[in-house]
The first five atom37 places (N, CA, C, CB, O) and aatype in JSON, in Angstrom:
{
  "aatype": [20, 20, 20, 20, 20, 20, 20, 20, 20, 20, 20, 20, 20, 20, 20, 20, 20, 20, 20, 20, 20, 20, 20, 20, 20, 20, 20, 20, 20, 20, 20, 20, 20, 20, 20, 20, 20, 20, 20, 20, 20, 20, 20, 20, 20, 20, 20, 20, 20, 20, 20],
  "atom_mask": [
    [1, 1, 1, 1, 1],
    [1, 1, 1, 1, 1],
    [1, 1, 1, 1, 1],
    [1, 1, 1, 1, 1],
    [1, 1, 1, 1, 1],
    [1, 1, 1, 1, 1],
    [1, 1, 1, 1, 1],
    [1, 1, 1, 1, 1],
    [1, 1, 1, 1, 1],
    [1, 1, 1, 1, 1],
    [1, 1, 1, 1, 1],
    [1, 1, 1, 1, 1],
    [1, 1, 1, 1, 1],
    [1, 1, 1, 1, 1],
    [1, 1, 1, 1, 1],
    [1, 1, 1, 1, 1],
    [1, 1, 1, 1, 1],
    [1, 1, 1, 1, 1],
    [1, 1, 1, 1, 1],
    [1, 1, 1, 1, 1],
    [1, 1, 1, 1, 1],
    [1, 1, 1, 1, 1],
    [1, 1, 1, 1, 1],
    [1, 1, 1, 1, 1],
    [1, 1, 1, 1, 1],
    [1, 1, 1, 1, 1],
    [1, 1, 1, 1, 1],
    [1, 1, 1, 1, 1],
    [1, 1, 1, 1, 1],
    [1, 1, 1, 1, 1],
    [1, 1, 1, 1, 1],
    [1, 1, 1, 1, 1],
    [1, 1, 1, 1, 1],
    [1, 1, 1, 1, 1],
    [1, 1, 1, 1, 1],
    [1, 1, 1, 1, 1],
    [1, 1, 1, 1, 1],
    [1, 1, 1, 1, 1],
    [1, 1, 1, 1, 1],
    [1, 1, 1, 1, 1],
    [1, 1, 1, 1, 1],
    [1, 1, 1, 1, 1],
    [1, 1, 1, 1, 1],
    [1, 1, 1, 1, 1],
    [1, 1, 1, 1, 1],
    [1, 1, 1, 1, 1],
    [1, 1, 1, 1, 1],
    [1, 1, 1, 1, 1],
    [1, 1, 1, 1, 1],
    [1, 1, 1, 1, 1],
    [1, 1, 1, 1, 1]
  ],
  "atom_positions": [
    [[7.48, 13.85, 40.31], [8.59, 13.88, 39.37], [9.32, 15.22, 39.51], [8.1, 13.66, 37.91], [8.73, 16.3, 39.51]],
    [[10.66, 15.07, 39.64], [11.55, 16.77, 39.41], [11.66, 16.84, 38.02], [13.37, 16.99, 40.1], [11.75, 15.86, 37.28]],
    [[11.64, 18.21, 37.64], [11.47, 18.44, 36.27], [12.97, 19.63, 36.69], [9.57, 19.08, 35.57], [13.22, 20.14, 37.78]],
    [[13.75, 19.75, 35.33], [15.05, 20.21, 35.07], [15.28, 19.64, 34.4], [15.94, 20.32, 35.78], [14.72, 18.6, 34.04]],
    [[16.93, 20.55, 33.71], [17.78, 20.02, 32.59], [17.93, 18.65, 32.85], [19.16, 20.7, 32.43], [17.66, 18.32, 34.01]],
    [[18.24, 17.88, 32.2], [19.19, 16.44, 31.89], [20.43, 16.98, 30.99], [18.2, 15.06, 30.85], [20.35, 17.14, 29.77]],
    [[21.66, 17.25, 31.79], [22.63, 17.9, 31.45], [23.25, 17.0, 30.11], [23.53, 18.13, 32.71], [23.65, 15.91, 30.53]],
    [[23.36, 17.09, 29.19], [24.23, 16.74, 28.54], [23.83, 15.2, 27.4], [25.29, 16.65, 29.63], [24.46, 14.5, 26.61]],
    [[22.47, 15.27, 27.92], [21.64, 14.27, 27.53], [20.73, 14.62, 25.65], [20.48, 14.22, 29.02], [20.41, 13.68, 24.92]],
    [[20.61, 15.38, 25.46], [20.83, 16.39, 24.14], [21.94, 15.89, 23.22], [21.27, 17.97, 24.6], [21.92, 15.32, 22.13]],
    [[22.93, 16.32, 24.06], [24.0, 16.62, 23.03], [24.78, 14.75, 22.71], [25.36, 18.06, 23.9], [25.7, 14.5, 21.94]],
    [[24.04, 13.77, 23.55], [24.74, 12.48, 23.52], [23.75, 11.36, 22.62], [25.02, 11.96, 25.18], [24.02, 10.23, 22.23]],
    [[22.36, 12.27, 22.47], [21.55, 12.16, 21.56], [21.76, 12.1, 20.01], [20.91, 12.96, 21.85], [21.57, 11.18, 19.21]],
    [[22.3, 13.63, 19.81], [22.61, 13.92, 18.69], [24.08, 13.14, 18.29], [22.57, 15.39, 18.66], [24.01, 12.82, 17.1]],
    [[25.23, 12.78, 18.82], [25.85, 12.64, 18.18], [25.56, 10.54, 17.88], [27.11, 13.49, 18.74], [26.11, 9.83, 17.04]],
    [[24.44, 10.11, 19.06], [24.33, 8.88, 18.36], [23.85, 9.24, 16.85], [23.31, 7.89, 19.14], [24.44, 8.89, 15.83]],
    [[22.88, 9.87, 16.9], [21.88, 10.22, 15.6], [23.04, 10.53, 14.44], [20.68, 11.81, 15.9], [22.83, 10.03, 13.33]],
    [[24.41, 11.42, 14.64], [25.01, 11.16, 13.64], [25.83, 10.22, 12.99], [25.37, 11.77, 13.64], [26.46, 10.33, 11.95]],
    [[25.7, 9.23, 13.81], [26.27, 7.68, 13.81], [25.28, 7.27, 12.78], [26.18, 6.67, 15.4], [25.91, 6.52, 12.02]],
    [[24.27, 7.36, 12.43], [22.87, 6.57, 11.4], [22.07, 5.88, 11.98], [23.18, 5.55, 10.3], [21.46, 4.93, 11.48]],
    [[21.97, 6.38, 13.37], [20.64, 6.45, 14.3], [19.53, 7.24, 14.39], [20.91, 6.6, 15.34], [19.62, 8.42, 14.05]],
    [[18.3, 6.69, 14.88], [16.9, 7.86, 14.85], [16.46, 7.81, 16.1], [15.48, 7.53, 13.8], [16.0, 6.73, 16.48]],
    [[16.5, 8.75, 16.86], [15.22, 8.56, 18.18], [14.13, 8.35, 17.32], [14.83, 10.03, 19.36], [13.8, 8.94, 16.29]],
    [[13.36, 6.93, 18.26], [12.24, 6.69, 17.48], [11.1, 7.27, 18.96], [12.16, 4.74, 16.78], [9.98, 7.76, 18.82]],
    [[11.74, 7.06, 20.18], [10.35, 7.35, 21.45], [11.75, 7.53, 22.87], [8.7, 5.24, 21.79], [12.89, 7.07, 22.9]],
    [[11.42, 7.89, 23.3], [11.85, 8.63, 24.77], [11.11, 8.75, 26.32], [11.92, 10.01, 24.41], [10.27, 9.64, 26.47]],
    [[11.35, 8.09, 27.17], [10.51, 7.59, 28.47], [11.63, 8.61, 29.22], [10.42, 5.54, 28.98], [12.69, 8.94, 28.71]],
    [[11.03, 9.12, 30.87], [12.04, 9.33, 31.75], [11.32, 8.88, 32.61], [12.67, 10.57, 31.97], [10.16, 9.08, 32.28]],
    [[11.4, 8.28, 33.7], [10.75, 7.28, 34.75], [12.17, 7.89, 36.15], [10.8, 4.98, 34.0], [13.37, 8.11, 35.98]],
    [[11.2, 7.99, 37.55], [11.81, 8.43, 38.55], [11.83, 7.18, 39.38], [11.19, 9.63, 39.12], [10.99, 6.3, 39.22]],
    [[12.82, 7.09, 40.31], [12.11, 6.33, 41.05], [13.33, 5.92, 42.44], [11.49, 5.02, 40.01], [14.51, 5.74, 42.13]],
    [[12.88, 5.82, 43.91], [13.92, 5.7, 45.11], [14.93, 4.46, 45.21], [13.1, 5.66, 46.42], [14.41, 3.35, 45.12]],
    [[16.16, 4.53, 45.37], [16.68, 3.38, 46.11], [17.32, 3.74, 46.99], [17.36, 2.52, 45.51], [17.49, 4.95, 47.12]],
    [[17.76, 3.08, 47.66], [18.54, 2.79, 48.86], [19.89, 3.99, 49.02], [19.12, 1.1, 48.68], [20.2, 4.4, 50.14]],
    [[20.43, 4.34, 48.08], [21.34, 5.85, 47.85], [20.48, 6.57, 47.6], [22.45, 6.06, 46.72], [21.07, 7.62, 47.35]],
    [[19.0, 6.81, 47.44], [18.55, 7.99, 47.29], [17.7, 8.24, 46.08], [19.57, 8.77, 47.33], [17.02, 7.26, 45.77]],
    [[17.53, 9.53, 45.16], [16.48, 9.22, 44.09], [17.55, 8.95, 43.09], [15.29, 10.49, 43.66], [18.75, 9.23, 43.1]],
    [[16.75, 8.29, 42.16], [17.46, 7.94, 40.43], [16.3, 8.65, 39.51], [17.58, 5.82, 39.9], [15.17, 9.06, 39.78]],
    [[17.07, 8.61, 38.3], [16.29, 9.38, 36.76], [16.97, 8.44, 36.16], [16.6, 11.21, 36.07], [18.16, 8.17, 36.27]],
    [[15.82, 7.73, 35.27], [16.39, 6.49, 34.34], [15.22, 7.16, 32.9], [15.95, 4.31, 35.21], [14.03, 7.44, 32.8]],
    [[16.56, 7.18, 31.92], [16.15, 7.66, 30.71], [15.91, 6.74, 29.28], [17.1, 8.6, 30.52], [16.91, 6.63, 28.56]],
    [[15.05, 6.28, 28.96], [15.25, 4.98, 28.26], [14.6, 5.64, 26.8], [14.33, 3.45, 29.06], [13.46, 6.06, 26.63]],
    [[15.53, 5.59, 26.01], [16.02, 5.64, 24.66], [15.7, 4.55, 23.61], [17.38, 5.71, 24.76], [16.42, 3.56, 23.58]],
    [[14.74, 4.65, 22.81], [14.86, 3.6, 21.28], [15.02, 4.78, 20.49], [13.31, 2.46, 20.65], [14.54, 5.9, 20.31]],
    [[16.0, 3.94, 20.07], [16.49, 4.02, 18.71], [16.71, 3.33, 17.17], [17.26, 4.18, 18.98], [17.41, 2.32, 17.04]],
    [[16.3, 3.74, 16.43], [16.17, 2.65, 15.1], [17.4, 3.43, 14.26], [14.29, 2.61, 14.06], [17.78, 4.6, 14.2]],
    [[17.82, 2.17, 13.66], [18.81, 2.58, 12.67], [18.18, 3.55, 11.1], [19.51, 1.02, 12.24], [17.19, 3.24, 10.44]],
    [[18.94, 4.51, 10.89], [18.33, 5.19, 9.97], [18.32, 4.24, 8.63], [19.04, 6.57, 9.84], [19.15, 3.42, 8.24]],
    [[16.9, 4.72, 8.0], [16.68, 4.39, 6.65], [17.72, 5.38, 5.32], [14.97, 4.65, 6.54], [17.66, 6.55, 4.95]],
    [[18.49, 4.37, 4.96], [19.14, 5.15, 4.09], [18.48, 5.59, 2.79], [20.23, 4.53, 3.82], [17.86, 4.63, 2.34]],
    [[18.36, 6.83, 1.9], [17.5, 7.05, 0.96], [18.07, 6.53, -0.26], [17.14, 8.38, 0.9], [17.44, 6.61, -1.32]]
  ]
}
């Protein structure tokens, strides 16, 4: 696995989350194709509980 920033991946986080979203869990999985390597970032998210 290469380990480094995920540019911009933070900040596209937070502004779902200010939509009335929650990261609930976060995967990053590597893996080759045919153009070369990929980084696939897979995101759940649950809708926030309103209080």
């Amino acid at each position: 696995m290469t380990t480094g920033a995920l540019t911009g991946v933070n900040d596209q986080i937070e502004d779902i989350e200010r939509e009335g979203w929650r990261l609930e869990h976060l995967s990053v999985g590597e893996g080759k194709a045919i153009t070369g390597e990929r980084v696939a970032i897979i995101c759940l998210l649950r809708r926030a509980l309103k209080a």
